[in-house]
N, C-alpha and C positions, 0 to 999 in steps of 0.2 A: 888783783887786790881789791880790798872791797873799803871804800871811803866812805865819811861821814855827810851829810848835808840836813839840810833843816828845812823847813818849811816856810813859808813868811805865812800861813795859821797860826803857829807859837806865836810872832809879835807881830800882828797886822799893824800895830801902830805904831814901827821902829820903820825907820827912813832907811835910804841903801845906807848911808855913814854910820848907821846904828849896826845895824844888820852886820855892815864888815866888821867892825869893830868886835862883835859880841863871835862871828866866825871864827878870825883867828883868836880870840884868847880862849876859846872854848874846842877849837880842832877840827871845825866844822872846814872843807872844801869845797864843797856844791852847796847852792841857792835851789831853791824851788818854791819861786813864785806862785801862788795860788790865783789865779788873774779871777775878773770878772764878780769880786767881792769889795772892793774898794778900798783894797793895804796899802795902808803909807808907801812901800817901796815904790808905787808907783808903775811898776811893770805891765801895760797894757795894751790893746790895742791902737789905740790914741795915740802913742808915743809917735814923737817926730823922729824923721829921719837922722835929723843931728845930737839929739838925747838918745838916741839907739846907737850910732857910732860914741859917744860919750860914756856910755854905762861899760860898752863890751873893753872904751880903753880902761876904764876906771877897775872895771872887774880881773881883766889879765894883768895891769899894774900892782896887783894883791896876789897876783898867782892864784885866785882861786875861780870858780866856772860856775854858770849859772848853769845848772846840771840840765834841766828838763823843766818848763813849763806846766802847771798843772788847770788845763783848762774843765769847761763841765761839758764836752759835746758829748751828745749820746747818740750812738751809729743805730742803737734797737729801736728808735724812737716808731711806734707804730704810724704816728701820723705822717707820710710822704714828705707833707709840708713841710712839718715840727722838723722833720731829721733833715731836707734840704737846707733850712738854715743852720743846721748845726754842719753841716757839708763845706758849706760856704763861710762859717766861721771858723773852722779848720784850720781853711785853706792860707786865711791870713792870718793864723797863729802861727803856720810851717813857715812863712814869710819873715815875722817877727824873732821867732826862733834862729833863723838864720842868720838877722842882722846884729842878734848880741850875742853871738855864739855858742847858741846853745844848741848840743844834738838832738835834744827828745822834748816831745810832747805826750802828756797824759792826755785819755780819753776814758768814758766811761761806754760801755754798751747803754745802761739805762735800763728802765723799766720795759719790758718786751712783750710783745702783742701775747694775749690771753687765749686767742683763737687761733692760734696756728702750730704746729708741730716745731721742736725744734731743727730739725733739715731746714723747713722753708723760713725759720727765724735765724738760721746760721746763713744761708743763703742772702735773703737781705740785707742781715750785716755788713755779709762779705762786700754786697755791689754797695754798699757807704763807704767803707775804705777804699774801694776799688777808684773811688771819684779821686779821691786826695793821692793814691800812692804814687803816682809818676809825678807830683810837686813835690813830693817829700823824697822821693829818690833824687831829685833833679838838684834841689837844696842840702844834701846830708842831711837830714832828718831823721830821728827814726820816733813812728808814731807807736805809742804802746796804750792796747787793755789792760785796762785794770780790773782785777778777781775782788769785786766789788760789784755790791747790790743786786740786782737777777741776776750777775754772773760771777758770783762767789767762788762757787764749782769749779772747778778747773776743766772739767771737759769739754764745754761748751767752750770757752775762751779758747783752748788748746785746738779746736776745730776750725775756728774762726780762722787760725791765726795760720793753720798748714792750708787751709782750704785758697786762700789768697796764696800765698806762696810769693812770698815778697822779704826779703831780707828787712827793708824799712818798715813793716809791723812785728812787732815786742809783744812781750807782756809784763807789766807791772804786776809785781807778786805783792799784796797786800799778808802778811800771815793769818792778823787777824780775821781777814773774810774765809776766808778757806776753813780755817779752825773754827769758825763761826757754824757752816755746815757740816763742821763732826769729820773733816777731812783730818788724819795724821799728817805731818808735816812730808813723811815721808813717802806718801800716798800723793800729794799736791806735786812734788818734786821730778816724782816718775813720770806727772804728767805733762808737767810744764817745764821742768828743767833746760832742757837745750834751747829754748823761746824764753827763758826770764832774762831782761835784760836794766832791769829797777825797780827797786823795793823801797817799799812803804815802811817804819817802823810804828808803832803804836801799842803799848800793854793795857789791859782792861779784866774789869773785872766781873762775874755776869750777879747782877746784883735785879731781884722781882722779876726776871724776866727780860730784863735792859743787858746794855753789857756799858760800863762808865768806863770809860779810859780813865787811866793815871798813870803814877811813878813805873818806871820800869821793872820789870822781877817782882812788881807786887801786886801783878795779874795774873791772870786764867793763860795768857797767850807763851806761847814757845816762840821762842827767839832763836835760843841753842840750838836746835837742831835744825831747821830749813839754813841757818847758816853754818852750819857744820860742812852738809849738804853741799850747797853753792862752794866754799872755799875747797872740798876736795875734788870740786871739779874747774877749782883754777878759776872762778867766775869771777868778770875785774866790772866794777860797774859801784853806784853809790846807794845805801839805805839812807833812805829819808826820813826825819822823824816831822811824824804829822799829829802833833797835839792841836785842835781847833781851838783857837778862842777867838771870839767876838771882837770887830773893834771897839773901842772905846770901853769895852769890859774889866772887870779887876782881874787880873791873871797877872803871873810871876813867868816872863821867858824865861829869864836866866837861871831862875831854879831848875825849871824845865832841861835848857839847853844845855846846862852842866851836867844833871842828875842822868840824862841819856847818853850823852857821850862818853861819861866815864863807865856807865853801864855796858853799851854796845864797844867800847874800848875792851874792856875787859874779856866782854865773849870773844872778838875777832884776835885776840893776842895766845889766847887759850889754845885757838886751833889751827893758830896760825905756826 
């Protein structure tokens, strides 16, 4: 079964009481933290150990789950150094994941070295996740790529992810990036299907050369069909809508968080 969750991007400056609040009257289940951007909710690495047992009671007393943390580490980082701290900050995200019970952590590949083949760029990815996966097996974790930025494509990520061989790395199916590279929904699916284990929602429309996000169904992006996809193969896990806004910017969540839910409501009932 496939559930709704939200982003804390939609209202970086709604606290957790807003946040749960605007959850259930809107349908939403899963949370997903956008950390290391500075959203009221608050969800960070900073957090103390008794605001980390306080959130995970507050959050199962609602019955609903902080789905997946959405951090920026990037495994492709060419610089040894640059991707050692991104290693190392990981490793105490998997930490933090764990103590307010959350299964999954996002990750990015990142921008990837301009000099080297992809084997020896899939290779060095691999030995960056390689660092973290026995903390995140050890925790129930499970770390997922996301089909974003250099690695839109689904082949490169799909390499990455059999090359490790590790049940605790996923991948986050974004639609929009894949469709971004001129991939069919159902082209991305044959690649990545048996490894997608959480999705991204976001409609956009390609406007000078850009592509703008907005309202749902009043973009360029396929929704219907990668989840047509996923639900005839029984795939149970949460789509996230990640509309970005600014803190302290004018933006409307609740427009947002309505006008998607009833949207993605709609397609999941269709083909359910």
């Amino acid at each position: 079964m496939i559930e709704l969750a939200m982003m804390s991007s939609v209202c970086p400056d709604w606290d957790m009481k807003q946040i749960l609040i605007a959850m259930k009257k809107y349908g939403y289940k899963g949370f997903e933290p956008r950390v290391e951007w500075g959203h009221a909710c608050g969800i960070e690495l900073d957090m103390s150990s008794s605001l980390r047992k306080e959130l995970l009671y507050q959050i199962e007393g609602e019955d609903l789950e902080i789905c997946c943390i959405a951090t920026g580490a990037r495994m492709a980082d060419p610089s040894p150094e640059a991707r050692a701290i991104h290693v190392e900050s990981l490793k105490k995200y998997i930490d933090l994941a764990a103590d307010i019970g959350c299964s999954r952590i996002r990750t990015f590949g990142g921008q990837r070295s301009r000099d080297k083949e992809w084997p020896a760029i899939i290779d060095y990815v691999v030995d960056g996740y390689s660092q973290v996966i026995e903390q995140a097996e050890d925790r129930n974790v499970v770390v997922l790529m996301e089909t974003h930025d250099d690695w839109s494509c689904s082949a490169p990520v799909r390499a990455v992810i059999e090359q490790l061989g590790s049940s605790n790395l996923k991948i986050l199916w974004d639609f929009m990036h894949t469709q971004r590279m001129l991939e069919l929904p159902g082209e991305s699916y044959q690649t990545l299907g048996p490894h997608v284990n959480h999705l991204h929602a976001h409609d956009g429309k390609f406007i000078d050369g850009r592509i703008k996000v907005g309202r749902l169904g009043a973009g360029d992006i396929d929704h219907k069909t990668p989840l047509s996809l996923l639900i005839n193969d029984n795939f149970s896990g949460y789509i996230s809508v990640e509309v970005i806004n600014k803190p302290g910017s004018i933006h409307d969540p609740d427009s947002v968080l309505n006008q998607y839910a009833e949207g993605l409501s709609t397609i999941l009932r269709n083909f359910c």
